[in-house]
Each structure stands twice: as C-alpha cells, then as structure tokens.
C-alpha positions as CSV (number, residue, x, y, z in Angstrom):
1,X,3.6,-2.5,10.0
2,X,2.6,-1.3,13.3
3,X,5.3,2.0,12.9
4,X,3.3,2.8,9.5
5,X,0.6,5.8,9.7
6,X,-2.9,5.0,9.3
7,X,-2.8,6.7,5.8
8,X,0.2,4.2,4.9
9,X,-1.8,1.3,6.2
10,X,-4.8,2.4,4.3
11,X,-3.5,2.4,1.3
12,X,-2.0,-1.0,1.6
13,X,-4.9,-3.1,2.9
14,X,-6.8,-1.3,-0.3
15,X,-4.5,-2.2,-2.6
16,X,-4.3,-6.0,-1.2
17,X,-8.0,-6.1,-1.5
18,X,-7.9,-4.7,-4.8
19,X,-5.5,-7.0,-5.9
20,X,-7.7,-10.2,-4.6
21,X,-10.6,-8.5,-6.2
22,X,-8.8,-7.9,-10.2
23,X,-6.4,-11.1,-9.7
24,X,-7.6,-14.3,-11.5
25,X,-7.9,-18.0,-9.7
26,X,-5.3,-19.0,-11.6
27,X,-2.4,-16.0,-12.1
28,X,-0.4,-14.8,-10.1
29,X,-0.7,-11.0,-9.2
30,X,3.0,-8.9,-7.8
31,X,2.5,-5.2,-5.9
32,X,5.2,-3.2,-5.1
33,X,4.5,-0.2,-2.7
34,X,7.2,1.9,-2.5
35,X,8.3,4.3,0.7
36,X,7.7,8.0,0.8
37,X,10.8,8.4,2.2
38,X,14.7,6.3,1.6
39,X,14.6,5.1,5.4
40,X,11.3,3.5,5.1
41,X,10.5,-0.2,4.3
42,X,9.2,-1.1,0.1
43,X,6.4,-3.4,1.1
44,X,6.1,-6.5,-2.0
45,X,3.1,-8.0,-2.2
46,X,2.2,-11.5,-3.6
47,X,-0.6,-13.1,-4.7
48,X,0.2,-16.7,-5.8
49,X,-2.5,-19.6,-7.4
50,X,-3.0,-22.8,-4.8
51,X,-0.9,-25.7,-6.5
52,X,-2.4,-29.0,-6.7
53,X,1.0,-30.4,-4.4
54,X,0.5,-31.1,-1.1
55,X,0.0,-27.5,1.1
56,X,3.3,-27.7,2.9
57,X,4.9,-28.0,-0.6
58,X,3.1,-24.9,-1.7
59,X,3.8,-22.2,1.3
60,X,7.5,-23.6,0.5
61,X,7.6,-22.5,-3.1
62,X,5.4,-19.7,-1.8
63,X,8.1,-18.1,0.6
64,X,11.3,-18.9,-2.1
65,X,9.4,-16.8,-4.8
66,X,8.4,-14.3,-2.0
67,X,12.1,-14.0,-1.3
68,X,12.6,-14.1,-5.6
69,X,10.6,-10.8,-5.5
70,X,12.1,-9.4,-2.6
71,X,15.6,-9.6,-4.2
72,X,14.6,-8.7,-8.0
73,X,12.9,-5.5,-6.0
74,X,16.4,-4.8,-4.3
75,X,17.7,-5.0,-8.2
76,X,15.2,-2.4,-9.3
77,X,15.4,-0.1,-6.5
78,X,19.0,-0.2,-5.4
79,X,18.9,2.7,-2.9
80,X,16.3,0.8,-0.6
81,X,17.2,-0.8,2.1
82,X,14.6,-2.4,4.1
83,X,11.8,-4.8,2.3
84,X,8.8,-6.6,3.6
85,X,7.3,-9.0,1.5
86,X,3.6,-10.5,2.1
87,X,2.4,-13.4,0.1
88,X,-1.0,-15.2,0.2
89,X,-3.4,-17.0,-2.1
90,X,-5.3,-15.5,-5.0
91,X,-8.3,-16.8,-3.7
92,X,-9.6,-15.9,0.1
93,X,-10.6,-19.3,2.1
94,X,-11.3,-20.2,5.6
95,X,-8.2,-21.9,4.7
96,X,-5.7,-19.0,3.7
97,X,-2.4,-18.3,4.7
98,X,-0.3,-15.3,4.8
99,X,3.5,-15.8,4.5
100,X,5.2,-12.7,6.2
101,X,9.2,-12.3,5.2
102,X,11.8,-9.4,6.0
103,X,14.6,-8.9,3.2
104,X,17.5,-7.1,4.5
105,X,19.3,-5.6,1.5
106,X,21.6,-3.6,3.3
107,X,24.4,-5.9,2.8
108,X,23.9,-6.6,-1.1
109,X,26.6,-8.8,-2.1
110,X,27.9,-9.3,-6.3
111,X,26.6,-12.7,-5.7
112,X,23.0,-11.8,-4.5
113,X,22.9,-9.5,-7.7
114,X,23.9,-12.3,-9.9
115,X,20.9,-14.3,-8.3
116,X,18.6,-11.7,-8.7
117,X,19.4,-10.8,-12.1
118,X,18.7,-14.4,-12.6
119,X,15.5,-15.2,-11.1
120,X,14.3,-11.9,-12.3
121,X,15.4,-13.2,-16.5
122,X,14.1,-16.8,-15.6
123,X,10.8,-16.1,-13.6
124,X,9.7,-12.8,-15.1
125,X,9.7,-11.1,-11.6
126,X,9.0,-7.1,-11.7
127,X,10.0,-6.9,-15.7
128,X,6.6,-4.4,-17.1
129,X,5.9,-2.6,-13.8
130,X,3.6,-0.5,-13.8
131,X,3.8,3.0,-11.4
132,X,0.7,4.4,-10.1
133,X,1.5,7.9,-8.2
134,X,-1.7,8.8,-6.2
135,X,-2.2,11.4,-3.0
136,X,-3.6,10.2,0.1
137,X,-5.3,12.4,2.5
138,X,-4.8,11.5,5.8
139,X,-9.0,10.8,6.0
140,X,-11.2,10.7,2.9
141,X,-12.8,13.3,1.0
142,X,-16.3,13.1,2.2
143,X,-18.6,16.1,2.3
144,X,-19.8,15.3,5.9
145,X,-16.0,16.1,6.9
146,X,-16.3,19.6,5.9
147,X,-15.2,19.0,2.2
148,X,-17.4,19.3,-1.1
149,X,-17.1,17.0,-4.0
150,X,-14.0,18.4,-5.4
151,X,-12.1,17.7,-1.9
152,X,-11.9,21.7,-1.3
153,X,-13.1,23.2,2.0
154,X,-16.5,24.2,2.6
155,X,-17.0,28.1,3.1
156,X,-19.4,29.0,5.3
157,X,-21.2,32.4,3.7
158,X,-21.3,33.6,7.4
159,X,-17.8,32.6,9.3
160,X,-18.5,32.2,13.3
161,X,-15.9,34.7,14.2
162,X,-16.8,37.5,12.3
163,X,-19.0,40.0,13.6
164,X,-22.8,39.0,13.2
165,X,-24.3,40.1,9.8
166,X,-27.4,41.8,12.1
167,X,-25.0,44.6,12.9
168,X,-25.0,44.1,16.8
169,X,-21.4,43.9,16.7
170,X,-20.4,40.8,18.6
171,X,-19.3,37.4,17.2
172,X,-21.6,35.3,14.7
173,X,-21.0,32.4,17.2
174,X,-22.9,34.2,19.7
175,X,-25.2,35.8,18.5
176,X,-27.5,34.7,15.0
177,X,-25.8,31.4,15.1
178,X,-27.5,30.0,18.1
179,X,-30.9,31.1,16.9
C-alpha cells in the first residue's frame, strides 16, 4: 500500500468509507478495485457482519472467505497477478479488526480453478459486479486551487507575463499587478 500514489490511496480509503457508510449491520458488502496498469496489485475489499460465535471463530471464517474472494477475483480477472485482500467488520467499534492477506495467483494451478469456480457457485462471491469507471485528479477540483466549478483552469483576463494593459511596456507582474 505504501508503493501506491496518493491519488490510488485516495480513492481506496473513500471507497472503504463509502462502503461502511451504504453497507448494512447485517450484509455483507465485496469491493474490487482494480489496477491501472497489469503489473499492479487488484485490491478486494470485505466488509463482513460480526457473528454471534466466539471472536476468534469469526476472524477465522473472516480470513477463509477473504481468501474465497481473493481466488473467485483471480477467476474473473485471469491476467492479474498480484491481489490484496482487506476484510473488516460492517460496523466500526473500538473493537474492530482488519484482516490483511496477499493472494499470489501467479502460479494458478487446474486445481485452484476448480476451487474457485466452486466457492464462487456455492457462496455467490463476485457473480453481479458492478464496474464503476471514474477519473481521479491527482488533488481535487476546488476553486481555491485555481480551478472553477467545471474542474477547467481559471483564466486570468490579464496574464502576469504579458505586457501591462497601461501600455508601459514591461511585464503585468511588474508593473499594475503590484498596485
């Protein structure tokens, strides 16, 4: 996470928090954010309901359906490589815990597609995916960054290093532009 850009890292602590913001107490909640580019890492994310079981019990059936989604996504998106799934509560406590897994799929075996094709049939795992394409600038849109409201650059009516509109023939920036 610490090799993604800021923009990259953005966009994926927004969509977490929009996920724990739209995702029920009780239903579970899958992301996938895929890579700009092949040799970058498909992040899964995973919201998953607190079970009644004991906690221990939980964050164990927690990280097996983590790695569930990390393999159905390898089935879906067979040119990726790398995956990194994140799985945490539906709802935020003083109490939550994040599971954190890597999924190497670099090394995809008949059997681990027979698996996956599996869990994804018996669980339901990534079957009516919806894709979002959106464009992320590097900082937000706001007019106070030089920007108006339609994310175009502001013109200024007299640009700094053209010649000053009094006709004294040096720069804007030095001349009417202090005053």
């Amino acid at each position: 996470m610490a090799s993604e850009c800021r923009t990259r890292r953005r966009m994926f602590s927004e969509k977490l928090v929009d996920m724990h913001i739209k995702t029920l107490a009780n239903h579970r909640a899958t992301s996938v954010l895929l890579p700009t580019n092949i040799n970058e890492p498909c992040y899964i994310l995973l919201l998953l309901p607190l079970l009644e079981a004991d906690y221990e019990i939980y964050r164990e059936v927690r990280r097996g359906f983590l790695h569930a989604c990390c393999m159905v996504a390898k089935l879906k998106y067979p040119n990726l490589s790398d995956f990194i799934g994140i799985a945490t509560e539906t709802v935020v406590t003083e109490f939550s815990s994040e599971d954190l897994l890597y999924y190497d799929g670099r090394d995809w075996t008949d059997e681990e597609r027979q698996e996956a094709i599996t869990l994804q049939n018996d669980l339901g795992l990534l079957v009516n995916l919806t894709e979002y394409k959106t464009t992320e600038y590097e900082y937000p849109l706001l007019p106070r960054y030089g920007r108006n409201d339609k994310g175009k650059r502001k013109t200024h009516k007299y640009p700094r290093n053209s010649p000053c509109y009094c006709g004294s023939g040096i720069k804007h920036k030095y001349c009417c532009m202090r005053k």
